[in-house]
Backbone as XML, in Angstrom:
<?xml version="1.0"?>
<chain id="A" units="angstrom">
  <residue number="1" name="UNK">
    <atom name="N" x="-41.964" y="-11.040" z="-19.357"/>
    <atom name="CA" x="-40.962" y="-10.252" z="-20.055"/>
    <atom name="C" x="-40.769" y="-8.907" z="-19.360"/>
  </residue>
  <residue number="2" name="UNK">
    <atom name="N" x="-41.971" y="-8.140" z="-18.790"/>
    <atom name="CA" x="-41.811" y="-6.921" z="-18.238"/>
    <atom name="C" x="-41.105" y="-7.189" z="-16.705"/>
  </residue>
  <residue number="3" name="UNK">
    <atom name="N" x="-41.926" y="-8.122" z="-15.973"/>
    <atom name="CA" x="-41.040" y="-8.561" z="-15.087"/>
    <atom name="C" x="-39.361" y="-8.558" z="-14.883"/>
  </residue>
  <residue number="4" name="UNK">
    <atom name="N" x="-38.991" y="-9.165" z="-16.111"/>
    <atom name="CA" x="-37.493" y="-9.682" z="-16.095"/>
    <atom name="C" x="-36.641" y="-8.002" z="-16.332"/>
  </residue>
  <residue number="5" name="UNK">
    <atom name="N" x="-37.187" y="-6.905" z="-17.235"/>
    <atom name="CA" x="-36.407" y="-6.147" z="-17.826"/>
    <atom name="C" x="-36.662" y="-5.044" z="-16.557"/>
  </residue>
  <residue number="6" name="UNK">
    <atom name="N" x="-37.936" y="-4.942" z="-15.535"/>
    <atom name="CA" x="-37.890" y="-4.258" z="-14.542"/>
    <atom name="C" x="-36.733" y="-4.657" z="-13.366"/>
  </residue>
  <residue number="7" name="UNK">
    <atom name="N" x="-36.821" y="-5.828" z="-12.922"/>
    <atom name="CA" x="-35.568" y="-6.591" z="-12.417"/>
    <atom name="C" x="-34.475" y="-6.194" z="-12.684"/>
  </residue>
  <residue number="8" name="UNK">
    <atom name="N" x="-33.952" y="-6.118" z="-14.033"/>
    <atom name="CA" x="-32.611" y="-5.745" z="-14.477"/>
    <atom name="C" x="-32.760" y="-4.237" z="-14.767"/>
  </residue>
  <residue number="9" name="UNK">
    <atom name="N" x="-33.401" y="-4.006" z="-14.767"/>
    <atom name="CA" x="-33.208" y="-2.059" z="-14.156"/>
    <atom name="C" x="-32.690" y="-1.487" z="-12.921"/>
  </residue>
  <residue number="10" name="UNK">
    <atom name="N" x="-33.418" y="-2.565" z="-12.119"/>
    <atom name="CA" x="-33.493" y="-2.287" z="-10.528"/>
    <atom name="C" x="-32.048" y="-2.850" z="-9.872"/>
  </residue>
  <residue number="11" name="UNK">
    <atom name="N" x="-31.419" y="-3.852" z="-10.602"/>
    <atom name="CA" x="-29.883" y="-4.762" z="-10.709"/>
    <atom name="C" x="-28.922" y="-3.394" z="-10.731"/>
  </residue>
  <residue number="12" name="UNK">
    <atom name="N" x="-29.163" y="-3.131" z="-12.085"/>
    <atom name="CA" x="-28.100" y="-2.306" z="-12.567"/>
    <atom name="C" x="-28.331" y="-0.774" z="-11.679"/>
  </residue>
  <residue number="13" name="UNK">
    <atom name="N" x="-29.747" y="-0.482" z="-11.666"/>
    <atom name="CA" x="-29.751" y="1.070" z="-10.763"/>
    <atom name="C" x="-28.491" y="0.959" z="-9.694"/>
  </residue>
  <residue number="14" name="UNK">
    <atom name="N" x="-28.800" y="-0.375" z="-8.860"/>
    <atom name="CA" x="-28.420" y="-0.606" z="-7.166"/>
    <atom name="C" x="-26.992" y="-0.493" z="-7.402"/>
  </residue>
  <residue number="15" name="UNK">
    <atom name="N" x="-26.059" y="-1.769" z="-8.254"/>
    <atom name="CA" x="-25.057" y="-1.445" z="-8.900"/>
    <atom name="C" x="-24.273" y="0.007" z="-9.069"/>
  </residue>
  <residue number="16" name="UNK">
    <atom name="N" x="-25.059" y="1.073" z="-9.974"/>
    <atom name="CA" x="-24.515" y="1.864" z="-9.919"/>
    <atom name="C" x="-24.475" y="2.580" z="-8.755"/>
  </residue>
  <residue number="17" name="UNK">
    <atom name="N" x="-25.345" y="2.530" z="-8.082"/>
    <atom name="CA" x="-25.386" y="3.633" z="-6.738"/>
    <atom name="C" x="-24.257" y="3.067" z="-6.034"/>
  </residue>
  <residue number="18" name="UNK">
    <atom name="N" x="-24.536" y="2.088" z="-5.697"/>
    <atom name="CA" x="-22.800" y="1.436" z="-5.040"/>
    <atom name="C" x="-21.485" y="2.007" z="-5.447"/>
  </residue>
  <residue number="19" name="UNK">
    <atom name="N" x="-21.530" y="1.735" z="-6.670"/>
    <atom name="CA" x="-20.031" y="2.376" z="-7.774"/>
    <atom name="C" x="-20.145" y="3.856" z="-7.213"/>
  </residue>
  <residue number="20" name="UNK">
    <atom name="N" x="-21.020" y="4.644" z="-7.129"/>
    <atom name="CA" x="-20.589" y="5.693" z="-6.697"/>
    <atom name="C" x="-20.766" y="5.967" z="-5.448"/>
  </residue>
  <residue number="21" name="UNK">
    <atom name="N" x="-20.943" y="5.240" z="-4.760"/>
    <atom name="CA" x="-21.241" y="5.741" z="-2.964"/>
    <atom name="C" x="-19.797" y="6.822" z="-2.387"/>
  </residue>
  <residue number="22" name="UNK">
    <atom name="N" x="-18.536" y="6.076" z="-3.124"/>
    <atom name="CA" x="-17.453" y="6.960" z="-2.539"/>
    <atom name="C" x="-17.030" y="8.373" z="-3.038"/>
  </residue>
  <residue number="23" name="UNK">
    <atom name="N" x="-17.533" y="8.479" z="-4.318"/>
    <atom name="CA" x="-17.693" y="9.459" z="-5.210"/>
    <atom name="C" x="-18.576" y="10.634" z="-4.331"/>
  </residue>
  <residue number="24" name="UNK">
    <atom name="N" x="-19.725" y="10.035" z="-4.232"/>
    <atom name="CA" x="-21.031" y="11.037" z="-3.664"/>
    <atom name="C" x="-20.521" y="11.129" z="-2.569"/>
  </residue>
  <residue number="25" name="UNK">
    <atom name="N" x="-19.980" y="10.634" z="-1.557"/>
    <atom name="CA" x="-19.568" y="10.752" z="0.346"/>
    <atom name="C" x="-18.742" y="11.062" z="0.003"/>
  </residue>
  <residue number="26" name="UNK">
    <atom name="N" x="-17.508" y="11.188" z="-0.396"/>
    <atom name="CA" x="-16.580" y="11.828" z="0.121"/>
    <atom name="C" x="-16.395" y="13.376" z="-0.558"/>
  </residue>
  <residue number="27" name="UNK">
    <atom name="N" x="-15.430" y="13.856" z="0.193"/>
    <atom name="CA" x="-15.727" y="15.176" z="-0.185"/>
    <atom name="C" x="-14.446" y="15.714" z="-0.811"/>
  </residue>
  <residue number="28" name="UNK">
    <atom name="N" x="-14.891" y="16.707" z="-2.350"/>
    <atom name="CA" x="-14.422" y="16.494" z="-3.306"/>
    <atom name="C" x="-13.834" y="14.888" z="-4.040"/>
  </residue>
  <residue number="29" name="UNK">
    <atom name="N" x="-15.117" y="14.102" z="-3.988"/>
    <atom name="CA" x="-14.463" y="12.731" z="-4.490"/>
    <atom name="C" x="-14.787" y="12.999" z="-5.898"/>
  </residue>
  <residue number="30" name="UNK">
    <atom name="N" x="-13.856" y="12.011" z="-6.189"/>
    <atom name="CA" x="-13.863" y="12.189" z="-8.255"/>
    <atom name="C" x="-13.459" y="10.634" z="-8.799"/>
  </residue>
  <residue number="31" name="UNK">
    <atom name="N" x="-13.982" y="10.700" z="-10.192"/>
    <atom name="CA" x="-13.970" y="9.137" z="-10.480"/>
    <atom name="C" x="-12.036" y="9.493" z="-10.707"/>
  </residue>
  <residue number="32" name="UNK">
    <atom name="N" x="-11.476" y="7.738" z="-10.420"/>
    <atom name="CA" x="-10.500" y="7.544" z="-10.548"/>
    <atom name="C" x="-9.949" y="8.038" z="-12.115"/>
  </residue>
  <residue number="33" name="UNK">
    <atom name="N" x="-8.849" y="8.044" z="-11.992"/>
    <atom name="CA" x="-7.825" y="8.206" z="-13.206"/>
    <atom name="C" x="-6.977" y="7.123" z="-13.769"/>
  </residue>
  <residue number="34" name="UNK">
    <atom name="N" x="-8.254" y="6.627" z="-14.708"/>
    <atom name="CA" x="-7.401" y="5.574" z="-14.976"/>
    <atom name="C" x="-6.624" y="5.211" z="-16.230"/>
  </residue>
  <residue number="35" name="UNK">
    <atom name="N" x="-6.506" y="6.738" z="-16.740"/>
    <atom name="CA" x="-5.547" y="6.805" z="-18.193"/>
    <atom name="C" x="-3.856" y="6.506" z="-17.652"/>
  </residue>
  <residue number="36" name="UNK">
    <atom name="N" x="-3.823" y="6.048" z="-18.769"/>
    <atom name="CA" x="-2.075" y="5.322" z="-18.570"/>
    <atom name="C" x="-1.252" y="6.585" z="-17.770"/>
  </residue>
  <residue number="37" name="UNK">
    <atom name="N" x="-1.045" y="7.875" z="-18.238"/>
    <atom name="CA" x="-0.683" y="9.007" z="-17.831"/>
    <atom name="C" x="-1.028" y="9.411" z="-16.321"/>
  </residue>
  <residue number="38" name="UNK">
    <atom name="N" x="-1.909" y="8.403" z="-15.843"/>
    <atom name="CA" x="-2.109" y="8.811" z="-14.462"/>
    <atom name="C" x="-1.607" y="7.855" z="-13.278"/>
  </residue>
  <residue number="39" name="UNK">
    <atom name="N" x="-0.966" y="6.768" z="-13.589"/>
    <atom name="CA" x="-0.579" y="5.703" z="-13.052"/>
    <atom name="C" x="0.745" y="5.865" z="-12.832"/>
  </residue>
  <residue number="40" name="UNK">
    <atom name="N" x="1.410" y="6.177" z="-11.462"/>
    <atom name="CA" x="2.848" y="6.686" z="-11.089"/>
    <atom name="C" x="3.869" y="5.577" z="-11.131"/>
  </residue>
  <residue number="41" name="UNK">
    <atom name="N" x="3.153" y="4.527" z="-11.134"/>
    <atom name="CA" x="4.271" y="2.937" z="-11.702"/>
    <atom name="C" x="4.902" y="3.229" z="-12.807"/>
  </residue>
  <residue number="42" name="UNK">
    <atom name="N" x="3.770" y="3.152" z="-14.164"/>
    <atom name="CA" x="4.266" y="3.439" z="-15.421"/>
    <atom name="C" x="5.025" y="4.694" z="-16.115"/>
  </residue>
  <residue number="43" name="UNK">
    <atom name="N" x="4.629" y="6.033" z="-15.258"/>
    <atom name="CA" x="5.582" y="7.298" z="-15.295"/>
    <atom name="C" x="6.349" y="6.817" z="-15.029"/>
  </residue>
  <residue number="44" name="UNK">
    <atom name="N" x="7.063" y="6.348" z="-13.668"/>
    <atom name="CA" x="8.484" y="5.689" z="-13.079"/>
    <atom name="C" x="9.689" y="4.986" z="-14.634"/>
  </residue>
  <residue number="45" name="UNK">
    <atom name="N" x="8.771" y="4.591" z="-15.290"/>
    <atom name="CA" x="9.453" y="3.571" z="-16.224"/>
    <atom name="C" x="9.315" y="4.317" z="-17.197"/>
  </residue>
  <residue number="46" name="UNK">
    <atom name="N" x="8.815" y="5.326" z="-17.368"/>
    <atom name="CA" x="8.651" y="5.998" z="-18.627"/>
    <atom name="C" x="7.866" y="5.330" z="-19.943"/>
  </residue>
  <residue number="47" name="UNK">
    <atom name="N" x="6.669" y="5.030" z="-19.247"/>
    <atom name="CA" x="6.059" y="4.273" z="-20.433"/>
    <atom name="C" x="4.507" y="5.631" z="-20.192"/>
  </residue>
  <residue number="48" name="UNK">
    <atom name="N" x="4.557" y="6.092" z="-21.505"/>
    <atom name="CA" x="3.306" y="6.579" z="-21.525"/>
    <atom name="C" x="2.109" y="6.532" z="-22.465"/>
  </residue>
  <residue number="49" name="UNK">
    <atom name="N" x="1.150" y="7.027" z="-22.677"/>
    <atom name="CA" x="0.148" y="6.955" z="-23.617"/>
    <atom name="C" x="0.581" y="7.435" z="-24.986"/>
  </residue>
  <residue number="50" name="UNK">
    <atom name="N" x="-0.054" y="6.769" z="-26.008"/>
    <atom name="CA" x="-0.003" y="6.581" z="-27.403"/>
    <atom name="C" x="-0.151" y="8.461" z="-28.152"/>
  </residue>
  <residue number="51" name="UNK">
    <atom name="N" x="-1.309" y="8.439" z="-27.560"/>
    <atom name="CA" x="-1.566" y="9.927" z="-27.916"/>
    <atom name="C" x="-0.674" y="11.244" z="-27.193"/>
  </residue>
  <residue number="52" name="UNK">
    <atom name="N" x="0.092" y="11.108" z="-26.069"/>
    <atom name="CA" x="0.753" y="12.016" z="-25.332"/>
    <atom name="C" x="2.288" y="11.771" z="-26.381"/>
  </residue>
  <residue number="53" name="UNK">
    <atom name="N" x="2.483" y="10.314" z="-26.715"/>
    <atom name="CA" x="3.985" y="10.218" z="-27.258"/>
    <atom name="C" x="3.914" y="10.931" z="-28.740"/>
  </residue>
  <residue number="54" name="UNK">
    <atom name="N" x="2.406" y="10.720" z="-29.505"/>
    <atom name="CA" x="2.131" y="11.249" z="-30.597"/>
    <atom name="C" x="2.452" y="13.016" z="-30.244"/>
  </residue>
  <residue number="55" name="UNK">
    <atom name="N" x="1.753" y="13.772" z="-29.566"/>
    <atom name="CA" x="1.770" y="15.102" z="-29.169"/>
    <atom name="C" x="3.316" y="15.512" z="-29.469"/>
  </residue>
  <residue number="56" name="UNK">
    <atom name="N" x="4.062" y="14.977" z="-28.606"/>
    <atom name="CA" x="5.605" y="15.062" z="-28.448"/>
    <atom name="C" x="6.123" y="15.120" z="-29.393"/>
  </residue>
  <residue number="57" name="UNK">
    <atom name="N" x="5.778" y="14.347" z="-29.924"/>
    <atom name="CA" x="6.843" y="13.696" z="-31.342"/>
    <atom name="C" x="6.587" y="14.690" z="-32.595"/>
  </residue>
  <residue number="58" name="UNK">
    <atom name="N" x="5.264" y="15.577" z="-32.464"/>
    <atom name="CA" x="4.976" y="16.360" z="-33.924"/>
    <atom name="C" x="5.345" y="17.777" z="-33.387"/>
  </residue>
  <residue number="59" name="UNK">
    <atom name="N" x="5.612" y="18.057" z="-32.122"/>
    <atom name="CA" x="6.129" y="19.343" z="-32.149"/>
    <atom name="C" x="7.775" y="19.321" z="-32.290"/>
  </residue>
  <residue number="60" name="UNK">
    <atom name="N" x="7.514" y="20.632" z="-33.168"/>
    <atom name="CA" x="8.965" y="20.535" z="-34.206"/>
    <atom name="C" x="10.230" y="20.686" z="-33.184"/>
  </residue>
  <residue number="61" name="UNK">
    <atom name="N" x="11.698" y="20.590" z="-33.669"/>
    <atom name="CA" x="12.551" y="20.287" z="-33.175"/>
    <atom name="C" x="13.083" y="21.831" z="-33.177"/>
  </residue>
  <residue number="62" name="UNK">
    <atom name="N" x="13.318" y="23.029" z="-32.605"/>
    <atom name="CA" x="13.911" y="24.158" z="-32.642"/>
    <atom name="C" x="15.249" y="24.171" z="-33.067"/>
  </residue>
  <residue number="63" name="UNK">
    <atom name="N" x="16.207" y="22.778" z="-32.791"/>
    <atom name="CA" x="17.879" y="22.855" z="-33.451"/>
    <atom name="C" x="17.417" y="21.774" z="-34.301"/>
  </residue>
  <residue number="64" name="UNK">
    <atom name="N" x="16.588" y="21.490" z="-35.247"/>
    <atom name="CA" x="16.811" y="20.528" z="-35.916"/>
    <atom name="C" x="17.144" y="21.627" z="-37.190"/>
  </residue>
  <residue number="65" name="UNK">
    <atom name="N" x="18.342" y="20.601" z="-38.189"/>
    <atom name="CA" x="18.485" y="21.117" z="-39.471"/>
    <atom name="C" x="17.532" y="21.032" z="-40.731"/>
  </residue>
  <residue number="66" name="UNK">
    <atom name="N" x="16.877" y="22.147" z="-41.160"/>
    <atom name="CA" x="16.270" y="22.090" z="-41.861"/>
    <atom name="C" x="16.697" y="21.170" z="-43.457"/>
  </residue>
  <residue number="67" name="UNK">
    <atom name="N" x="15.829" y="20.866" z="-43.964"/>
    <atom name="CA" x="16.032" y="19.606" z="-45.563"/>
    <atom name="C" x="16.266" y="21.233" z="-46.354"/>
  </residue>
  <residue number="68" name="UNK">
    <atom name="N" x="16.893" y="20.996" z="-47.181"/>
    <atom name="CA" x="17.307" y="21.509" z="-48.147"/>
    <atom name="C" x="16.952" y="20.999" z="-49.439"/>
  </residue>
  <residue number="69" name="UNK">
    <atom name="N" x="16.151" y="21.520" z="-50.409"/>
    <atom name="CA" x="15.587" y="21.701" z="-51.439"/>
    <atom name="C" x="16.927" y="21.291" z="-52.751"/>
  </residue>
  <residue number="70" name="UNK">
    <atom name="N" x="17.032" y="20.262" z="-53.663"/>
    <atom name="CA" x="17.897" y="19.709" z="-54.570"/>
    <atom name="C" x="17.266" y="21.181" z="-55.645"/>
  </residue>
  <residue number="71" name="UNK">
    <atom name="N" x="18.491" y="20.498" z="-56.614"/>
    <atom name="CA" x="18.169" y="21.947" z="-57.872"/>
    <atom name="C" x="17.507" y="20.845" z="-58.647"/>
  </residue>
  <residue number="72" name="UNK">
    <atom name="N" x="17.125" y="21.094" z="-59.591"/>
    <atom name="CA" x="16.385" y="20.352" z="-60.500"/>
    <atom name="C" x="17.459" y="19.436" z="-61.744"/>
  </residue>
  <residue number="73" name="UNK">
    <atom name="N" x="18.692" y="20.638" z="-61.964"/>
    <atom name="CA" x="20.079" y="19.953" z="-62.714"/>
    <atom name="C" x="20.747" y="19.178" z="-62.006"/>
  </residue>
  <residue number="74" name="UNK">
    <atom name="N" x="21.087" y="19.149" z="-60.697"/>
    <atom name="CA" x="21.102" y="18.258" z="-59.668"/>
    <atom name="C" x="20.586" y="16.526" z="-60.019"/>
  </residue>
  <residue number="75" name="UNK">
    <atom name="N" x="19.225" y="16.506" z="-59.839"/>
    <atom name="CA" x="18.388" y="15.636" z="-59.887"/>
    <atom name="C" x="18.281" y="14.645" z="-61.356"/>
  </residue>
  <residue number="76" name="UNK">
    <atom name="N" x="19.028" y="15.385" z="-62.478"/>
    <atom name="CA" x="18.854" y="15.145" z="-63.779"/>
    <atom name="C" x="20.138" y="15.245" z="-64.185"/>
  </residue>
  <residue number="77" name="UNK">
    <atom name="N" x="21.045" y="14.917" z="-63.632"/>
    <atom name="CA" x="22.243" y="14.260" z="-64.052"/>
    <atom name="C" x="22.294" y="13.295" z="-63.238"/>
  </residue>
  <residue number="78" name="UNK">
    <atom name="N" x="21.996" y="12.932" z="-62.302"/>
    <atom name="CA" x="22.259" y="11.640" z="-61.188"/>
    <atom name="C" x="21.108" y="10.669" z="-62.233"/>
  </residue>
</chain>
């Protein structure tokens, strides 16, 4: 049992060192960007992330017309 879980330590260590070999050598390397927002295909088409379209969408409209408040006699004859 100790055998097997030292093995798969030593799997996954090697693994990761690989995943980052280009990270660590190159200079200023950085892990990729792989949020939707960073992919210049999907900008092209205008498709973006859930949370960036959310952002957008709740900041208020500067020419939008404000709702106007009913009277209460209004409301109680209809």
């Amino acid at each position: 049992m100790l055998k097997i879980l030292l093995i798969t330590i030593i799997i996954v260590a090697i693994c990761v060192a690989l995943l980052s070999v280009n990270i660590l050598l190159k200079k200023g390397g950085r892990f990729p960007n792989t949020h939707v927002s960073g992919n210049k295909a999907l900008r092209r088409k205008g498709i973006g992330c859930v949370q960036s379209q959310d952002r957008e969408a709740q900041i208020l409209n500067p020419h939008a017309i404000p709702e106007q408040k009913r009277n209460s006699k209004e409301d109680n004859i209809n």
